[in-house]
Every structure is written in structure tokens, then in C-alpha cells.
mmCIF file of the N, C-alpha and C atoms, coordinates in Angstrom:
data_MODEL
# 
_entry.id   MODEL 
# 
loop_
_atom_site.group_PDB 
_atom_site.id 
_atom_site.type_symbol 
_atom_site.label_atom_id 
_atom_site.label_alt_id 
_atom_site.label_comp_id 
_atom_site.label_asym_id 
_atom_site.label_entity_id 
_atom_site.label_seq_id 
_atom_site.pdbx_PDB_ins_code 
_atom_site.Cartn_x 
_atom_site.Cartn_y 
_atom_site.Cartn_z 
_atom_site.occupancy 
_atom_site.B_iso_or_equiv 
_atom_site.pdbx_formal_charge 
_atom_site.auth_seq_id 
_atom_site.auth_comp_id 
_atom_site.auth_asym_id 
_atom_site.auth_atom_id 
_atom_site.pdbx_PDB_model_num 
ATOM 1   N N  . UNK A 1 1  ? 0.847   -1.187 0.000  1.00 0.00 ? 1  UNK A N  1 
ATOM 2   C CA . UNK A 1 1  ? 0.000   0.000  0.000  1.00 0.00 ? 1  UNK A CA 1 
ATOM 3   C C  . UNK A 1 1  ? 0.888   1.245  0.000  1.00 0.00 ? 1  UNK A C  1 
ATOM 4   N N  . UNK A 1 2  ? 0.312   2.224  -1.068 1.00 0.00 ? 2  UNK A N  1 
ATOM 5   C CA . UNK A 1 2  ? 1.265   3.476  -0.726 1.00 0.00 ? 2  UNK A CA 1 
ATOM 6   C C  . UNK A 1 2  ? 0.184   4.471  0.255  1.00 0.00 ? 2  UNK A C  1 
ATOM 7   N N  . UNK A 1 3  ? 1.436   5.302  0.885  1.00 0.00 ? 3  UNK A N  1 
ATOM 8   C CA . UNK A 1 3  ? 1.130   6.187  1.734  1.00 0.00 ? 3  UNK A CA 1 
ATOM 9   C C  . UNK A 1 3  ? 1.614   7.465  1.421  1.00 0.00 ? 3  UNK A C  1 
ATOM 10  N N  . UNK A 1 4  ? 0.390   8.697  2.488  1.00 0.00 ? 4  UNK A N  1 
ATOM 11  C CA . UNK A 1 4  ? 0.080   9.662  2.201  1.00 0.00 ? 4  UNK A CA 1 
ATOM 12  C C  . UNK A 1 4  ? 0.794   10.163 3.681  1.00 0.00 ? 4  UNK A C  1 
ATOM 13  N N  . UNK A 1 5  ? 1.417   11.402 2.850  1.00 0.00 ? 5  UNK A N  1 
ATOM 14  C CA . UNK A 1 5  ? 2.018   12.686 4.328  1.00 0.00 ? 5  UNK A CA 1 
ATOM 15  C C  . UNK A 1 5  ? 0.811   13.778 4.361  1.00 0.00 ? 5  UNK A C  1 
ATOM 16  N N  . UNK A 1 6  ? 0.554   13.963 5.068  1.00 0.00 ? 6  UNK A N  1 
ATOM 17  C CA . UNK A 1 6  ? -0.648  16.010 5.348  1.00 0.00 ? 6  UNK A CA 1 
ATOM 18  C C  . UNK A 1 6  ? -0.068  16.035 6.713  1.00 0.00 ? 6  UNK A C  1 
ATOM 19  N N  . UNK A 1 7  ? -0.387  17.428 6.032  1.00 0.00 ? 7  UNK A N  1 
ATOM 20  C CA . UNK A 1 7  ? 0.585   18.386 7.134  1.00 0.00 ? 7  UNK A CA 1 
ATOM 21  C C  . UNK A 1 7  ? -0.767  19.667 6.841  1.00 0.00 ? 7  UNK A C  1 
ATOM 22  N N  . UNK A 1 8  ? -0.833  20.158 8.376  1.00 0.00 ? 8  UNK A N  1 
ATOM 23  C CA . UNK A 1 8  ? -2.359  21.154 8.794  1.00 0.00 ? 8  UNK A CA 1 
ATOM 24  C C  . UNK A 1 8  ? -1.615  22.549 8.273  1.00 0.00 ? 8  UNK A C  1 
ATOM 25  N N  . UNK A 1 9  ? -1.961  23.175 7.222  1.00 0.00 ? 9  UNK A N  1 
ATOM 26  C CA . UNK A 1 9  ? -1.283  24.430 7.203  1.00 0.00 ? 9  UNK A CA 1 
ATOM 27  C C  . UNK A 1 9  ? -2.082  25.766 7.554  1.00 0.00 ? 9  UNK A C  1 
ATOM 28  N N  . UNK A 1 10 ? -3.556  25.472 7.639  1.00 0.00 ? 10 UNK A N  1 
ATOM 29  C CA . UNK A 1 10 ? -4.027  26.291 8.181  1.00 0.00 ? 10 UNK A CA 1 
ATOM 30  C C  . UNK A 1 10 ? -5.074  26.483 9.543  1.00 0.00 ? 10 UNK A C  1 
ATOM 31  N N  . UNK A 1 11 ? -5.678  26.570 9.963  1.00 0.00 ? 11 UNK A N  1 
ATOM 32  C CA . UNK A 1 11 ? -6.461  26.743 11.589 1.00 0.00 ? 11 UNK A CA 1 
ATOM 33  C C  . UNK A 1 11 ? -7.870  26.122 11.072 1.00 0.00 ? 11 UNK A C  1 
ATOM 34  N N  . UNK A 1 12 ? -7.916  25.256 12.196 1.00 0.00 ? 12 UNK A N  1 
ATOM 35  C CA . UNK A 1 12 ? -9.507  25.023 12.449 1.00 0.00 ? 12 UNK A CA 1 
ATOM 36  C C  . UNK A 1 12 ? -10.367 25.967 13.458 1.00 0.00 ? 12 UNK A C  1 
ATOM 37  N N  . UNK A 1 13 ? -9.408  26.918 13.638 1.00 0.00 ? 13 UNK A N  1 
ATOM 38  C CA . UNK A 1 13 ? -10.294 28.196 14.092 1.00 0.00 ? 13 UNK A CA 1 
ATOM 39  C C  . UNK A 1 13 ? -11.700 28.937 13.499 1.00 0.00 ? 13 UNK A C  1 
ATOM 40  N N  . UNK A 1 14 ? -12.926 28.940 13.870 1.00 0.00 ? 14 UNK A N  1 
ATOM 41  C CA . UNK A 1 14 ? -13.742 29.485 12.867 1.00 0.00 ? 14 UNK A CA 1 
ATOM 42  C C  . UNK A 1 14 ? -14.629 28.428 12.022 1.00 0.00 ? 14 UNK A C  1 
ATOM 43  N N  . UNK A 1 15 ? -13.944 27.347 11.688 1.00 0.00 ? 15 UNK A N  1 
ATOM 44  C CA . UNK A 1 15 ? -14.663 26.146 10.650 1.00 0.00 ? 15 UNK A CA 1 
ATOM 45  C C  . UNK A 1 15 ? -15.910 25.305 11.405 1.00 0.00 ? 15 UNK A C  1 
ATOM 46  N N  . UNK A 1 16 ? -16.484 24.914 10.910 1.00 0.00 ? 16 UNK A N  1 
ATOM 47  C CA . UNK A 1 16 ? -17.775 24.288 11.020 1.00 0.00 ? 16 UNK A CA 1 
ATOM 48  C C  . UNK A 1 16 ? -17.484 22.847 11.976 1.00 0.00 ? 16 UNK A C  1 
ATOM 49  N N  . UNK A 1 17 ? -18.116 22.634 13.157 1.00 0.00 ? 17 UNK A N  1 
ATOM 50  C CA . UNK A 1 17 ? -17.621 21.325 13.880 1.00 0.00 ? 17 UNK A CA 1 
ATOM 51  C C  . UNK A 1 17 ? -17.194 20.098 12.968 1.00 0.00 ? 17 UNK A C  1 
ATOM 52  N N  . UNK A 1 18 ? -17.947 19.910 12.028 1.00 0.00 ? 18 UNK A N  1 
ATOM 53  C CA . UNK A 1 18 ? -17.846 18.609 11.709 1.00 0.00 ? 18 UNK A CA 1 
ATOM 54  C C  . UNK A 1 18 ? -16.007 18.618 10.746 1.00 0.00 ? 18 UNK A C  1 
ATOM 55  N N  . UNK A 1 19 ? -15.468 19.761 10.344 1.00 0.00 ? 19 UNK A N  1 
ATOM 56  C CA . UNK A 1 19 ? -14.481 20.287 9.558  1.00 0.00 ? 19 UNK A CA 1 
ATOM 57  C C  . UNK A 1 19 ? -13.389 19.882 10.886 1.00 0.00 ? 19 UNK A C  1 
ATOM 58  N N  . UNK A 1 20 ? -13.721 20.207 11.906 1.00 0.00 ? 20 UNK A N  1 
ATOM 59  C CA . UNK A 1 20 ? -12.474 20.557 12.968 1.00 0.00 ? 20 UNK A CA 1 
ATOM 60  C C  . UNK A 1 20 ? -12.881 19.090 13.660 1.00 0.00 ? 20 UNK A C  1 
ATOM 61  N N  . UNK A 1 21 ? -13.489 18.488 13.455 1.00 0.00 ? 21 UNK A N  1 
ATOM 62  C CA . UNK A 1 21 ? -13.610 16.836 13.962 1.00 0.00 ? 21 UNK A CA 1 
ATOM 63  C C  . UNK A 1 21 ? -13.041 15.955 13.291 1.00 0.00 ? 21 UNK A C  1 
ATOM 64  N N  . UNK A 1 22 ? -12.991 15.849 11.542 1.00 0.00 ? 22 UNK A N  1 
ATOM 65  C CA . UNK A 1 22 ? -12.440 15.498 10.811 1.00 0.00 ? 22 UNK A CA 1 
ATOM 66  C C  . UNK A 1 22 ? -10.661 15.524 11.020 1.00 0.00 ? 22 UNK A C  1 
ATOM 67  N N  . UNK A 1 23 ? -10.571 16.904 11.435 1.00 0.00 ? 23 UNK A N  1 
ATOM 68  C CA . UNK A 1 23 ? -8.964  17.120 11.273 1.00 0.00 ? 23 UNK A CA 1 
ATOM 69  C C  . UNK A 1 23 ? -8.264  16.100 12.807 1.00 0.00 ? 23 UNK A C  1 
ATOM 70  N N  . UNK A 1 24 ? -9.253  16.341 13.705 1.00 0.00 ? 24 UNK A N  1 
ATOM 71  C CA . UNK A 1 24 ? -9.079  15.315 14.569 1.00 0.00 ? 24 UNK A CA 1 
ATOM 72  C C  . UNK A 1 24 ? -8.879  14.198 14.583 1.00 0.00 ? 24 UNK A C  1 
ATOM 73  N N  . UNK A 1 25 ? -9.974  13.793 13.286 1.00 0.00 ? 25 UNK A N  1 
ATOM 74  C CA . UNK A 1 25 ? -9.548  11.928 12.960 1.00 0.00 ? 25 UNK A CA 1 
ATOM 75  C C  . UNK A 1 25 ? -9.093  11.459 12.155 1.00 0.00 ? 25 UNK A C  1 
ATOM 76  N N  . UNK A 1 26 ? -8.361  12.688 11.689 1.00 0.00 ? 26 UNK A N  1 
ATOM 77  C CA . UNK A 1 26 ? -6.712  12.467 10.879 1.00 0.00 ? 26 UNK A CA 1 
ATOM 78  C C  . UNK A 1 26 ? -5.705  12.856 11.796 1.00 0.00 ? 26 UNK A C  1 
ATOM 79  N N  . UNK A 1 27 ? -5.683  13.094 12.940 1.00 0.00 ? 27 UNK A N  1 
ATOM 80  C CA . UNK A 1 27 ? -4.571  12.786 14.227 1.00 0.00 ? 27 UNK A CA 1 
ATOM 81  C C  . UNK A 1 27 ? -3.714  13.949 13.706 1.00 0.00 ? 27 UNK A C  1 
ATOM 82  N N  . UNK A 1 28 ? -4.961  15.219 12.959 1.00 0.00 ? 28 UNK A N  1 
ATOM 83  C CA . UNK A 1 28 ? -4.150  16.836 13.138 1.00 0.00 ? 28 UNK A CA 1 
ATOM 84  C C  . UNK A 1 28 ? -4.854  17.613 14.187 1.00 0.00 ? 28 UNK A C  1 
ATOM 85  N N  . UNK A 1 29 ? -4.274  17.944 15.517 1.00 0.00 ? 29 UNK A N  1 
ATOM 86  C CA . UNK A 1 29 ? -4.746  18.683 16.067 1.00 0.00 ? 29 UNK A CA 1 
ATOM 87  C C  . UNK A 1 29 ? -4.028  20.450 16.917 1.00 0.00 ? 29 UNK A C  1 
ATOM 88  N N  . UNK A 1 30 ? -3.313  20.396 15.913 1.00 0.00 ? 30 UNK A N  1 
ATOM 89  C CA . UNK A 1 30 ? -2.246  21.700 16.314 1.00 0.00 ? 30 UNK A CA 1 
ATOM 90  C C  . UNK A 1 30 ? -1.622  21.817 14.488 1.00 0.00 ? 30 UNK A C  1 
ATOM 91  N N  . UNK A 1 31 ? -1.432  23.255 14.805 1.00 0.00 ? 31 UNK A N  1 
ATOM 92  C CA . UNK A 1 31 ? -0.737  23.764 13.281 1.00 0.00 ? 31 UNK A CA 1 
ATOM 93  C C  . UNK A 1 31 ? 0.702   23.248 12.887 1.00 0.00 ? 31 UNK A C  1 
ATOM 94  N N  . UNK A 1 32 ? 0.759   22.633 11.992 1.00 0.00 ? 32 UNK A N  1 
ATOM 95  C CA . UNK A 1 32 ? 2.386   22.005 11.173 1.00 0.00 ? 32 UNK A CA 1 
ATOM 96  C C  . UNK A 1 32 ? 2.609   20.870 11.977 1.00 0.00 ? 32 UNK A C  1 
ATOM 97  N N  . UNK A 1 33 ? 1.525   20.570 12.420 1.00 0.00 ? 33 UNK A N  1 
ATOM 98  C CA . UNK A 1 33 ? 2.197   18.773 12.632 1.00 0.00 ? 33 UNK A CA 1 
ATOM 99  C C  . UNK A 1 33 ? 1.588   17.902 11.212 1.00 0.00 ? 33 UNK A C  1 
ATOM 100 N N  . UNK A 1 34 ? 2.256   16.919 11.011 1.00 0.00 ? 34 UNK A N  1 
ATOM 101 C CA . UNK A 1 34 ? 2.381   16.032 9.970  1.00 0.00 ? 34 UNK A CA 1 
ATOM 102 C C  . UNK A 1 34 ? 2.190   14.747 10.572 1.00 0.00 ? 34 UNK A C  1 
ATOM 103 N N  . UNK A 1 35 ? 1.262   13.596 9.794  1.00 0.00 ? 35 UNK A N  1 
ATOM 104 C CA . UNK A 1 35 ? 1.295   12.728 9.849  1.00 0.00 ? 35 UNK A CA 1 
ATOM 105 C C  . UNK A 1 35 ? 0.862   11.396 8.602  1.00 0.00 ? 35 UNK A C  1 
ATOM 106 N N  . UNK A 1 36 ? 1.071   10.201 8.896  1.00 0.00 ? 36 UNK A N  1 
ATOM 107 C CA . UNK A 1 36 ? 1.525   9.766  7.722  1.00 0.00 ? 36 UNK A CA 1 
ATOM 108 C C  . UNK A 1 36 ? 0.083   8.877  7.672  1.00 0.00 ? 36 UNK A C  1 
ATOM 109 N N  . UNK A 1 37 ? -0.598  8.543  6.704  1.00 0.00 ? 37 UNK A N  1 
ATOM 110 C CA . UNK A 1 37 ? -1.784  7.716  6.409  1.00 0.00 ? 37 UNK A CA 1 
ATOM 111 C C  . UNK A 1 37 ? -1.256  6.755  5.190  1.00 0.00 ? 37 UNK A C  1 
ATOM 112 N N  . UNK A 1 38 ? -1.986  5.358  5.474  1.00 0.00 ? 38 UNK A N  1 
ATOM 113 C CA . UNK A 1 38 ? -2.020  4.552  4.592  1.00 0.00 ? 38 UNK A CA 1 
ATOM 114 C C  . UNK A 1 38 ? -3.119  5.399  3.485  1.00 0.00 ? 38 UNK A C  1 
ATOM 115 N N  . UNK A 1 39 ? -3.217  4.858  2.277  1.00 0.00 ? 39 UNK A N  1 
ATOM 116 C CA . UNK A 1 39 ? -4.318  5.229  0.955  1.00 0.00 ? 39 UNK A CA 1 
ATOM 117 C C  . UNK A 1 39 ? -5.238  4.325  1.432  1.00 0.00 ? 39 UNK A C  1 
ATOM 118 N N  . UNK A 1 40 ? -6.542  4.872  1.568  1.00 0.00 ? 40 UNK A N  1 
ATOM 119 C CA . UNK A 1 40 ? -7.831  4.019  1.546  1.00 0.00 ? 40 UNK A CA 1 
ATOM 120 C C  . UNK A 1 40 ? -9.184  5.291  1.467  1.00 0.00 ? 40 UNK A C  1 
ATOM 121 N N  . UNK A 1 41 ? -10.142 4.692  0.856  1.00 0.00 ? 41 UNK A N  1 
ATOM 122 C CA . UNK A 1 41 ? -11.266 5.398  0.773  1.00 0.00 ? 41 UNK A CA 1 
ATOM 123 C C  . UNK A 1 41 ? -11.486 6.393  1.793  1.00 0.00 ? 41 UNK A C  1 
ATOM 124 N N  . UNK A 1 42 ? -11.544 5.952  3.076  1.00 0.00 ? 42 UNK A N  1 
ATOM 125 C CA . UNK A 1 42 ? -11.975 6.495  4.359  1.00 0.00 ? 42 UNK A CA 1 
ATOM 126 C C  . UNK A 1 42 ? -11.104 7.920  4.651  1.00 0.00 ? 42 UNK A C  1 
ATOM 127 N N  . UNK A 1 43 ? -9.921  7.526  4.086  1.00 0.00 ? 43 UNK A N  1 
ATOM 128 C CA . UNK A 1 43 ? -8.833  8.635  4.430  1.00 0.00 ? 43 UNK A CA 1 
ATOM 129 C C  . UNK A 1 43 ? -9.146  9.630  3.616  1.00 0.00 ? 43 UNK A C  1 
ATOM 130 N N  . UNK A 1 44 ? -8.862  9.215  2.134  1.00 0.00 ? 44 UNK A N  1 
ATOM 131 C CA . UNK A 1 44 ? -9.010  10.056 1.139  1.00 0.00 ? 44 UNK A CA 1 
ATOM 132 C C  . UNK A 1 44 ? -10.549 11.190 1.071  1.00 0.00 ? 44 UNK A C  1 
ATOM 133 N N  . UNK A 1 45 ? -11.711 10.250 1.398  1.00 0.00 ? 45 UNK A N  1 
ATOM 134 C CA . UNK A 1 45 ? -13.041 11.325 1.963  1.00 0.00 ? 45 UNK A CA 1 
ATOM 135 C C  . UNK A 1 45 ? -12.513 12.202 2.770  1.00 0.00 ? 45 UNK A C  1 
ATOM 136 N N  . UNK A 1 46 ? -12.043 11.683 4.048  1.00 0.00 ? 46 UNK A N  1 
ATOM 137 C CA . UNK A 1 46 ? -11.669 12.816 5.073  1.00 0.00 ? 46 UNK A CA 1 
ATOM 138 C C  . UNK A 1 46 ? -10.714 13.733 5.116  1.00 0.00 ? 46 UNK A C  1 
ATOM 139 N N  . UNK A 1 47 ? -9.858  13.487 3.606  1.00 0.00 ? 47 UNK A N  1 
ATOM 140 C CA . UNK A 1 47 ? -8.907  14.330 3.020  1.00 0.00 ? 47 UNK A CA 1 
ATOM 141 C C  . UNK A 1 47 ? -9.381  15.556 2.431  1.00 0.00 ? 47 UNK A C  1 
ATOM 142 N N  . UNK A 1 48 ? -10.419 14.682 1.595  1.00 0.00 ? 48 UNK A N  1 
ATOM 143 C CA . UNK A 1 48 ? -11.389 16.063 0.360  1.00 0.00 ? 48 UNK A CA 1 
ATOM 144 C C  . UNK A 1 48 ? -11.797 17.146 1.273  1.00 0.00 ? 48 UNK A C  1 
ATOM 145 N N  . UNK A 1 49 ? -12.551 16.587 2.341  1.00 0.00 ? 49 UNK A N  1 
ATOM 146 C CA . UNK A 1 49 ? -13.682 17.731 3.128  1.00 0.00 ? 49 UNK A CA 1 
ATOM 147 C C  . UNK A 1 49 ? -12.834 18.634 3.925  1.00 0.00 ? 49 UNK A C  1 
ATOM 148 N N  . UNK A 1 50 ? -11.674 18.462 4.059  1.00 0.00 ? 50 UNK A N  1 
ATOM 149 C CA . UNK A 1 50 ? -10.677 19.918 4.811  1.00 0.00 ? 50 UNK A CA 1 
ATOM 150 C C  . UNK A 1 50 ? -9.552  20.081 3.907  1.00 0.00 ? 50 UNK A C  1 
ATOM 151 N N  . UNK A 1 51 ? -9.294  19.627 2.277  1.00 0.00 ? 51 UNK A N  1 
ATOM 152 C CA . UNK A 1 51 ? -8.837  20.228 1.970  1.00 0.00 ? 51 UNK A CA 1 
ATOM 153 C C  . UNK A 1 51 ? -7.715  21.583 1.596  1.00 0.00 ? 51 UNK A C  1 
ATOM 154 N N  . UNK A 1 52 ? -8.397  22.166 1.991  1.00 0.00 ? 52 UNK A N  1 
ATOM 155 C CA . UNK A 1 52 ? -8.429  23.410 2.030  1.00 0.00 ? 52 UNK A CA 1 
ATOM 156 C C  . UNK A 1 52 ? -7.601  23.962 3.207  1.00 0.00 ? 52 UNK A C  1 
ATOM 157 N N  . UNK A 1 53 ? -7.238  23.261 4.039  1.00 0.00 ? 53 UNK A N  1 
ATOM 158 C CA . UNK A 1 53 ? -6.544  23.193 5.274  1.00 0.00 ? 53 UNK A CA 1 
ATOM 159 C C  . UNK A 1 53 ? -5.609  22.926 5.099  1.00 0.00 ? 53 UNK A C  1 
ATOM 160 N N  . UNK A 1 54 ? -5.099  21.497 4.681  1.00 0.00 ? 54 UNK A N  1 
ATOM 161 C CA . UNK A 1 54 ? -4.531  20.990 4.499  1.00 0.00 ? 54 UNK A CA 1 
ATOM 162 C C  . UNK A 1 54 ? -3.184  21.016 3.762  1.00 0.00 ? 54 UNK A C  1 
ATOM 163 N N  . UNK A 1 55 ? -1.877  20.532 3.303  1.00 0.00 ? 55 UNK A N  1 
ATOM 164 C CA . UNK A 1 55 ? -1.148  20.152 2.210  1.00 0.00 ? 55 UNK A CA 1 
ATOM 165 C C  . UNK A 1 55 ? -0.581  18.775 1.957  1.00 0.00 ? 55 UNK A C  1 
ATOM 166 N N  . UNK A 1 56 ? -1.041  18.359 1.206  1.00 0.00 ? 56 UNK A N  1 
ATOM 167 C CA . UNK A 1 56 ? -0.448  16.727 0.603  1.00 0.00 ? 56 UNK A CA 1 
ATOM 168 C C  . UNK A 1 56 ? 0.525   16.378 -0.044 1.00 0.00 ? 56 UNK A C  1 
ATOM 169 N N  . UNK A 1 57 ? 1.226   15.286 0.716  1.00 0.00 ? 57 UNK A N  1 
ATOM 170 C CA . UNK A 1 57 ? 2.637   14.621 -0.531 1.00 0.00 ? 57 UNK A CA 1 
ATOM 171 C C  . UNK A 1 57 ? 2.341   13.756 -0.658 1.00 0.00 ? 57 UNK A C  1 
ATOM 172 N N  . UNK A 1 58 ? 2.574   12.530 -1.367 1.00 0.00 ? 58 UNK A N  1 
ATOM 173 C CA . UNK A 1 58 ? 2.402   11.484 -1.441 1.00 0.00 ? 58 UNK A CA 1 
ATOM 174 C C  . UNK A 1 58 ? 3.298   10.851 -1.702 1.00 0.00 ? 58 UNK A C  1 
ATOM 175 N N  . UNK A 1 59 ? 3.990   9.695  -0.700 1.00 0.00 ? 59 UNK A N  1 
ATOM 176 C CA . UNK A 1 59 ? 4.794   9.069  -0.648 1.00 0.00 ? 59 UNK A CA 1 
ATOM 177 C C  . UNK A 1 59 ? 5.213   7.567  -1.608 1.00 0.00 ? 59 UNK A C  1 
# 
């Protein structure tokens, strides 16, 4: 399986609960921490919907 790096580049300050819950259950909960996810459906949904937050590499 390949894997995915995100890293939080911007604040869940302000965003809609379900946006700042998400970033939670991608194990981002503070600005510029990084962490590493396997590729699977579940991830990748919870990737799309904060976006925008976010920045992706792919390993």
C-alpha cells in the first residue's frame, strides 16, 4: 500500500464542527504537525472535506 504525508497548514479556528472533527480523525490537532496515512477510501473522503486546510505529498 502506498502512503500519504498532510501536514495542517491552516487553523480550524472558525470552521464548522464537523471540519475541525475530521482534522481530529486524521490525528491533526495543532498547526504544522504532519502525519503519515495509509491510501484508503476512508482517508481520502476525510482528506477532500478539509482540503483546504490541508497540504499533501504522497509518498
Amino acid at each position: 500500500m502506498s502512503k500519504i504525508k498532510i501536514k495542517q497548514i491552516r487553523s480550524g479556528i472558525g470552521r464548522p464542527i464537523d471540519q475541525k472533527r475530521t482534522l481530529v480523525a486524521l490525528g491533526l490537532n495543532k498547526m504544522h504537525r504532519t502525519v503519515e496515512h495509509e491510501i484508503n477510501p476512508q482517508i481520502m473522503g476525510m482528506i477532500n472535506k478539509v482540503k483546504h486546510l490541508l497540504e499533501i505529498e504522497e509518498l
